[in-house]
MISE-136207 format. One record per residue (C-alpha): residue in one letter; y, z, x. Coordinates in pm, whole numbers, plus 32768, in hexadecimal, padded with zeros to 4 digits. Example, Ala and Ser with C-alpha at 12.3 -4.5 7.8 and 13.67 -1.06 7.14 Angstrom:
residues 2
a7E3E830C84CE
s7F9682CA8557
***
This chain:
residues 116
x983D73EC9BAB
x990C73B29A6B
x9A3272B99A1B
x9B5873C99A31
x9C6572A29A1A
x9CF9724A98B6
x9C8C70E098CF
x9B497159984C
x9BAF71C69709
x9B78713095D0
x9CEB715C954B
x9D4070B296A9
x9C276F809670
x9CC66F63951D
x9E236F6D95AC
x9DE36E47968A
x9D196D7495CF
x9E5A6DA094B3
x9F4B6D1395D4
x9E526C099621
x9E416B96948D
x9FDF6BC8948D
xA0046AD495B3
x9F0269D89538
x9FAF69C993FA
xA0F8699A9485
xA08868999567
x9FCA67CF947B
xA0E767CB936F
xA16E66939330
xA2D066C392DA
xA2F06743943B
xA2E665F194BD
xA2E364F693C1
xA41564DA92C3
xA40A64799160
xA500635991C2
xA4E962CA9355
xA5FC61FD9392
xA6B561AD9501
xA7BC62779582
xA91561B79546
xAA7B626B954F
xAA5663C59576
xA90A63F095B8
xA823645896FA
xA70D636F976C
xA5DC642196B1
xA44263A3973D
xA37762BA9636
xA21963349674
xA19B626F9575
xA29461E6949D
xA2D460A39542
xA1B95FA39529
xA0A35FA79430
x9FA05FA894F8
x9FC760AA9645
x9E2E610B9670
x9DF75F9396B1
x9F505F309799
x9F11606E983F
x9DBA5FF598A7
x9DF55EC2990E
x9F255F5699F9
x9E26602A9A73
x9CF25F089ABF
x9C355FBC99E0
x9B1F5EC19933
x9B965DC69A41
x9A465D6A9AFB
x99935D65999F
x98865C5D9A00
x97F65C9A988C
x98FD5C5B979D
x9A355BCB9888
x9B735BCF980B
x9C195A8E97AE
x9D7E5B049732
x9E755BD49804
x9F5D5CEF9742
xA0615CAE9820
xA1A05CA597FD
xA1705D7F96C6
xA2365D249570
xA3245E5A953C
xA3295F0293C8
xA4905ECE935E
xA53D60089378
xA68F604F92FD
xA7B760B993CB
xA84E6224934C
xA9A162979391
xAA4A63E09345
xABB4637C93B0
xAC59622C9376
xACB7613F9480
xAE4B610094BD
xAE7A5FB494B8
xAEE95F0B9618
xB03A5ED9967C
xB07F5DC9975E
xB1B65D71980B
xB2405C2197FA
xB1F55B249918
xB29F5B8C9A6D
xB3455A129AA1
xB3C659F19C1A
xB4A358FA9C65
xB49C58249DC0
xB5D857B39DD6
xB667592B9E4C
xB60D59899FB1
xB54B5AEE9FF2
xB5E25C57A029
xB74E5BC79FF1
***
C-alpha cells in the first residue's frame, strides 16, 4: 500500500533536513559559548561555566582525570598534568564595589559590674 502520511513528501524531507542544518549551525557556533573576552565573574556578575577557557591544555588533563593512557606498558608516562597551571584570567565587574565601613573597636571595660 502507499505512504498516505506527509512525512513522505519531498517538501517535508526538505523541511526537516532544513531544521536539522538550522540546529547544527546554531549549535556549532562559537559565539554561543565562547566570548571574545572570558574573564571571571566579579561584582555584578553571575557565575558563568569555562568549558575550555581555563587551562591550556583540557584534551590531555581531561585524560589523565579519566585513566585514560594510564596502563600504557609501551610508552609510560613519566610526568603527571596535575594540578594544572590556570591561564590568567581577568576579573570583570559591571558595578563598583562600596568601600567597607567599619565601626570603631567595641572597648569593654572590667572595672563596671554586668546588667547594672
Amino acid at each position: 500500500m502507499a505512504s498516505t502520511r506527509n512525512k513522505n513528501t519531498p517538501g517535508n524531507y526538505e523541511l526537516e533536513q532544513n531544521n536539522m542544518a538550522t540546529m547544527r549551525e546554531y549549535e556549532l557556533y562559537q559565539g554561543h559559548t565562547f566570548h571574545e573576552q572570558t574573564c571571571f565573574p566579579g561584582n555584578g556578575l553571575l557565575p558563568c561555566k569555562f568549558p575550555l577557557q581555563l587551562f591550556h591544555n583540557n584534551c590531555d588533563i581531561e585524560s589523565e582525570l579519566l585513566g585514560i593512557n594510564s596502563t600504557n606498558l609501551v610508552k609510560p608516562k613519566t610526568t603527571s598534568l596535575l594540578p594544572p597551571e590556570p591561564k590568567p584570567l581577568p576579573f570583570g565587574s559591571i558595578i563598583d564595589k562600596a568601600p567597607v565601613i567599619l565601626p570603631s573597636p567595641l572597648v569593654i571595660s572590667k572595672t563596671q559590674r554586668y546588667g547594672m
